[in-house]
C-alpha positions as CSV (number, residue, x, y, z in Angstrom):
1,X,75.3,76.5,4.7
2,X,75.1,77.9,1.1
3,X,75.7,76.6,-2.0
4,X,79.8,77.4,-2.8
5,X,81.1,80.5,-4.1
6,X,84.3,79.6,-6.0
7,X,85.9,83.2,-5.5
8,X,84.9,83.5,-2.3
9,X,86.6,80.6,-0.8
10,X,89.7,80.7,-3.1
11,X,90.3,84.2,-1.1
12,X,89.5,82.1,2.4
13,X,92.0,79.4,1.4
14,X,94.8,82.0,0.2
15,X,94.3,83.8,3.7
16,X,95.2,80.6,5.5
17,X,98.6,79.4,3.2
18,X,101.5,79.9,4.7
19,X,100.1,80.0,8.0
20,X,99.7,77.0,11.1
21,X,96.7,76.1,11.1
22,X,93.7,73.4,12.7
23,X,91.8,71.5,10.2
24,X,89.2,68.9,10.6
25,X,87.9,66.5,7.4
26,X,86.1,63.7,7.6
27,X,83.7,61.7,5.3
28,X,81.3,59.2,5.3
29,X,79.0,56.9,3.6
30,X,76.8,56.7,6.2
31,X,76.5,54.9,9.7
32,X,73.7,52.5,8.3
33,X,74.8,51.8,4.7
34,X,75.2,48.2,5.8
35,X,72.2,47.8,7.3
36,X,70.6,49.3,4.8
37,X,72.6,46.8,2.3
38,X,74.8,44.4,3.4
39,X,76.4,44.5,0.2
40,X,77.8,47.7,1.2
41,X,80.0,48.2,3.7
42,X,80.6,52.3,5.1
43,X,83.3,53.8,4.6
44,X,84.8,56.7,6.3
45,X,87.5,58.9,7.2
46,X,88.4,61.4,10.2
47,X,91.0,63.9,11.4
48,X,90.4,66.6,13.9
49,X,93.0,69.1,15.1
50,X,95.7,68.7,13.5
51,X,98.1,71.3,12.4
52,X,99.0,71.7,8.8
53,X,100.7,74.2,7.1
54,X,100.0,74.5,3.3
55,X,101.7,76.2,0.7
56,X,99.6,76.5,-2.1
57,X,95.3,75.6,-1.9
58,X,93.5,75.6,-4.9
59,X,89.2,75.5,-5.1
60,X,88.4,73.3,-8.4
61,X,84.6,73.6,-10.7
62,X,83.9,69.4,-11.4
63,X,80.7,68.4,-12.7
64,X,78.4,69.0,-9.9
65,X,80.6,69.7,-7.1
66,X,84.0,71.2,-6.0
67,X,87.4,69.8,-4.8
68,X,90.0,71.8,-2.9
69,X,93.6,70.7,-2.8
70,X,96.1,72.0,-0.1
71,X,99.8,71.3,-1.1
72,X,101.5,70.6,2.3
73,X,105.4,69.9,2.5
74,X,105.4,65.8,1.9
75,X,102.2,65.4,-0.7
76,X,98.4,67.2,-1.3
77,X,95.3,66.9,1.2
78,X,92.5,66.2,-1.6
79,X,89.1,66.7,-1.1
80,X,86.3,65.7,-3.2
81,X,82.5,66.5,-3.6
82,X,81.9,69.6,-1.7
83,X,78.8,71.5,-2.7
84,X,78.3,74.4,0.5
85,X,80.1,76.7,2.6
86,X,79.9,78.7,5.5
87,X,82.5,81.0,7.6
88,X,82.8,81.0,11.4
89,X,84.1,83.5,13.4
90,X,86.0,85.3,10.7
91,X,88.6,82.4,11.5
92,X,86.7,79.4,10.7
93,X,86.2,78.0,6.9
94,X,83.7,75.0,6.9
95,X,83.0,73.0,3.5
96,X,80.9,70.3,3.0
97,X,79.4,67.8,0.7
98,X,75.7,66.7,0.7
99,X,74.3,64.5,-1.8
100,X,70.9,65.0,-3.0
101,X,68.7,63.9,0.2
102,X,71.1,66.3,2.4
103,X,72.8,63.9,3.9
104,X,76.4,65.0,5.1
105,X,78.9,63.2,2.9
106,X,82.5,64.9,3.2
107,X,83.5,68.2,5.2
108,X,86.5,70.3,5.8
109,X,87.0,73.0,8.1
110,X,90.5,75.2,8.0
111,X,91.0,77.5,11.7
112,X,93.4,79.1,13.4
113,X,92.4,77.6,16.4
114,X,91.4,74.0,17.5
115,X,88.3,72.9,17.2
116,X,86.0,72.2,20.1
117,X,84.3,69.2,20.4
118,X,80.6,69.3,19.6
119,X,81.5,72.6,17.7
């Protein structure tokens, strides 16, 4: 992955509005936060394969890291903390978030088809 390229993905996200499409987020603290500290507990979230349609997606400059909103017919998909990119396939947008050890922290990946386990 490399680090994001604001204009870049903004043209990737606009090229999948309007459209059906597969998309895949998840985040994470971290497996072993807890064992790490038990006076945190992990969090995490996960959605794979769904089909969304969005009409308007937006790529957003914070401090240190991006978000990217995607306006879909009943409320936003929000996501938080993304520092890399990559493409796929032509067809295949994967952003993720990795704090300052590399560790995965957030990802979200936009298709036009499903995504295959272990992909």
């Amino acid at each position: 992955m490399r680090p994001i390229e604001k204009e870049k993905i903004q043209e990737k996200i606009d090229s999948f509005a309007k459209k059906e499409v597969f998309i895949h987020m998840e985040t994470s603290t971290g497996s072993y936060i807890g064992v790490q500290n038990p006076d945190n507990i992990p969090a995490c979230a996960y959605i794979r394969n769904e089909i969304i349609q969005f009409t308007e997606g937006k790529i957003v400059e914070n401090e240190a890291w991006y978000s990217v909103g995607l306006k879909i017919k009943n409320g936003w998909i929000y996501v938080e903390g993304l520092t890399d990119w990559e493409m796929y396939d032509k067809d295949t947008l994967l952003l993720g978030g990795h704090d300052t050890e590399g560790n995965l922290k957030i990802g979200l990946q936009l298709s036009h088809r499903p995504f295959v386990c272990g992909e």
